[in-house]
C-alpha positions, 0 to 999 in steps of 0.5 A: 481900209473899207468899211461895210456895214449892213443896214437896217430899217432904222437906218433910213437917213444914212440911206436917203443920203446917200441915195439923194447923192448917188442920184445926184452925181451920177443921174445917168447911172440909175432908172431912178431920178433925183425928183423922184426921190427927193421929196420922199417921206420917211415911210418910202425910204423905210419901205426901200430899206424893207425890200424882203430878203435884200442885203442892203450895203454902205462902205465907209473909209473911217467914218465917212459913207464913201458908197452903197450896194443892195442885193434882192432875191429874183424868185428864181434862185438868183440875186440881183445887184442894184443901186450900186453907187461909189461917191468920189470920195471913195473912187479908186480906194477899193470902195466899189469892190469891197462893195461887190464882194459883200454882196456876192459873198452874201448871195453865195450863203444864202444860197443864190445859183447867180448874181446879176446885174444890168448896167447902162451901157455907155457906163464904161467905168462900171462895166470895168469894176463888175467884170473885175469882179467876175461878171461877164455879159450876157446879152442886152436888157429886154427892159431897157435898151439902153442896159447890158446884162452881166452875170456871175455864177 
Protein backbone atom coordinates (compact mmCIF):
# COMPACT_ATOMS: atom_id res chain seq x y z
CA UNK A 1 0.00 0.00 0.00
CA UNK A 2 0.98 3.57 -0.91
CA UNK A 3 1.87 5.92 1.47
CA UNK A 4 1.62 9.80 1.11
CA UNK A 5 2.95 12.16 3.41
CA UNK A 6 2.97 16.04 2.68
CA UNK A 7 5.85 17.65 3.62
CA UNK A 8 7.02 20.56 5.40
CA UNK A 9 9.88 22.98 5.55
CA UNK A 10 11.47 20.61 8.11
CA UNK A 11 11.38 18.12 6.07
CA UNK A 12 14.16 19.27 3.89
CA UNK A 13 16.49 16.24 3.99
CA UNK A 14 14.14 13.65 3.07
CA UNK A 15 13.42 15.92 0.10
CA UNK A 16 17.12 16.54 -0.81
CA UNK A 17 17.37 12.90 -0.81
CA UNK A 18 15.05 12.19 -2.93
CA UNK A 19 15.72 14.89 -5.32
CA UNK A 20 19.50 14.20 -5.26
CA UNK A 21 18.14 10.65 -6.33
CA UNK A 22 15.70 11.66 -8.58
CA UNK A 23 18.34 13.76 -10.59
CA UNK A 24 20.45 11.10 -10.22
CA UNK A 25 18.58 8.33 -12.27
CA UNK A 26 16.67 9.91 -14.18
CA UNK A 27 19.07 13.33 -15.58
CA UNK A 28 17.02 13.26 -18.60
CA UNK A 29 13.36 13.48 -17.11
CA UNK A 30 14.22 17.15 -15.24
CA UNK A 31 15.31 20.98 -16.53
CA UNK A 32 17.15 20.69 -13.04
CA UNK A 33 20.79 18.97 -12.90
CA UNK A 34 22.51 16.97 -10.52
CA UNK A 35 25.58 19.43 -10.23
CA UNK A 36 23.13 21.99 -9.75
CA UNK A 37 21.55 20.68 -6.94
CA UNK A 38 24.24 18.82 -5.34
CA UNK A 39 26.23 21.19 -3.47
CA UNK A 40 22.88 22.88 -2.33
CA UNK A 41 23.09 24.23 1.61
CA UNK A 42 20.23 23.71 3.60
CA UNK A 43 18.50 27.33 3.20
CA UNK A 44 18.15 26.30 -0.81
CA UNK A 45 16.12 23.09 -0.04
CA UNK A 46 14.30 25.13 2.67
CA UNK A 47 13.50 27.66 0.46
CA UNK A 48 12.16 24.79 -2.37
CA UNK A 49 10.12 23.31 0.31
CA UNK A 50 8.72 27.19 0.61
CA UNK A 51 7.54 27.40 -2.58
CA UNK A 52 3.82 29.38 -1.63
CA UNK A 53 1.09 27.70 -2.09
CA UNK A 54 2.70 24.42 -3.52
CA UNK A 55 1.89 20.86 -2.11
CA UNK A 56 4.76 19.15 -2.00
CA UNK A 57 4.19 14.86 -1.90
CA UNK A 58 6.81 11.83 -1.01
CA UNK A 59 5.08 8.19 -1.39
CA UNK A 60 6.23 5.51 0.88
CA UNK A 61 5.65 1.56 0.41
CA UNK A 62 6.38 1.11 4.58
CA UNK A 63 8.81 3.03 5.52
CA UNK A 64 10.94 3.42 2.49
CA UNK A 65 10.37 6.84 0.40
CA UNK A 66 9.85 4.97 -3.03
CA UNK A 67 8.86 8.60 -5.01
CA UNK A 68 7.91 12.60 -4.82
CA UNK A 69 5.40 14.76 -6.57
CA UNK A 70 4.92 18.74 -6.04
CA UNK A 71 2.16 20.98 -7.16
CA UNK A 72 2.30 25.01 -7.37
CA UNK A 73 -0.29 27.56 -8.27
CA UNK A 74 0.33 29.05 -11.98
CA UNK A 75 -1.48 32.52 -10.73
CA UNK A 76 -3.94 31.71 -13.00
CA UNK A 77 -6.28 29.28 -11.43
CA UNK A 78 -4.34 26.25 -12.38
CA UNK A 79 -1.80 24.26 -10.82
CA UNK A 80 1.13 22.62 -12.31
CA UNK A 81 2.73 19.41 -11.41
CA UNK A 82 6.18 19.09 -11.44
CA UNK A 83 9.40 17.16 -10.00
CA UNK A 84 7.34 14.25 -10.24
CA UNK A 85 9.83 11.20 -9.80
CA UNK A 86 8.92 7.56 -9.20
CA UNK A 87 12.49 5.48 -7.52
CA UNK A 88 12.80 1.71 -9.01
CA UNK A 89 12.00 0.59 -6.00
CA UNK A 90 8.45 1.79 -6.43
CA UNK A 91 7.88 1.46 -10.30
CA UNK A 92 4.76 -0.65 -11.29
CA UNK A 93 3.41 -0.79 -7.40
CA UNK A 94 0.98 1.97 -7.72
CA UNK A 95 3.58 4.70 -6.67
CA UNK A 96 3.34 7.19 -9.64
CA UNK A 97 -0.45 7.21 -9.53
CA UNK A 98 -1.09 7.29 -6.12
CA UNK A 99 1.29 10.42 -6.71
CA UNK A 100 -0.74 11.92 -8.97
CA UNK A 101 -3.99 11.33 -7.66
CA UNK A 102 -2.73 13.44 -4.50
CA UNK A 103 -1.83 16.27 -6.31
CA UNK A 104 -4.87 16.70 -8.35
CA UNK A 105 -7.08 15.48 -5.57
CA UNK A 106 -5.28 18.39 -3.59
CA UNK A 107 -5.69 21.03 -6.68
CA UNK A 108 -9.40 20.03 -6.92
CA UNK A 109 -9.94 21.48 -3.25
CA UNK A 110 -8.32 24.11 -3.42
CA UNK A 111 -10.07 25.38 -6.04
CA UNK A 112 -7.69 24.97 -9.15
CA UNK A 113 -9.94 25.01 -12.80
CA UNK A 114 -6.79 22.57 -14.35
CA UNK A 115 -3.65 20.94 -13.52
CA UNK A 116 -0.89 20.83 -15.92
CA UNK A 117 2.12 19.64 -16.56
CA UNK A 118 5.11 19.45 -19.20
CA UNK A 119 7.02 16.45 -20.12
CA UNK A 120 10.17 15.43 -22.20
CA UNK A 121 9.11 14.12 -25.00
CA UNK A 122 10.90 11.12 -25.91
CA UNK A 123 9.91 10.14 -21.77
CA UNK A 124 7.41 7.32 -23.00
CA UNK A 125 6.85 6.06 -19.65
CA UNK A 126 5.79 9.17 -18.05
CA UNK A 127 3.65 10.49 -20.72
CA UNK A 128 1.80 6.65 -20.44
CA UNK A 129 1.24 7.38 -16.37
CA UNK A 130 -0.24 11.15 -16.76
CA UNK A 131 -2.70 10.20 -19.62
CA UNK A 132 -3.62 6.98 -17.42
CA UNK A 133 -4.27 9.68 -15.02
CA UNK A 134 -6.76 11.80 -17.16
CA UNK A 135 -4.00 14.07 -18.84
CA UNK A 136 -4.40 14.84 -22.52
CA UNK A 137 -2.00 16.90 -24.67
CA UNK A 138 -1.97 19.86 -25.37
CA UNK A 139 0.27 21.08 -27.64
CA UNK A 140 4.23 21.51 -27.63
CA UNK A 141 6.16 23.61 -24.58
CA UNK A 142 6.92 27.23 -26.06
CA UNK A 143 9.81 27.11 -23.39
CA UNK A 144 11.14 23.95 -23.98
CA UNK A 145 11.04 22.28 -27.55
CA UNK A 146 11.95 19.33 -26.16
CA UNK A 147 8.67 19.23 -23.74
CA UNK A 148 4.90 18.48 -24.47
CA UNK A 149 2.26 19.93 -22.48
CA UNK A 150 -0.61 17.95 -20.76
CA UNK A 151 -3.40 19.02 -19.03
CA UNK A 152 -6.52 17.82 -16.95
CA UNK A 153 -9.34 19.66 -16.42
Amino acid sequence: MVDLRVLAEDDWKLWRELRLAALAEAPYAFGSTLAGWQDAVEEQWRQRLRIPGARDLVAFLGDQPVGMASGVPTGDGAVEVISVWVSPAGRGRGVGDALLDGIVRWAAESGASAVRLSVKADNAAATKLYERAGFVHVGPNPADPDEVLMERA
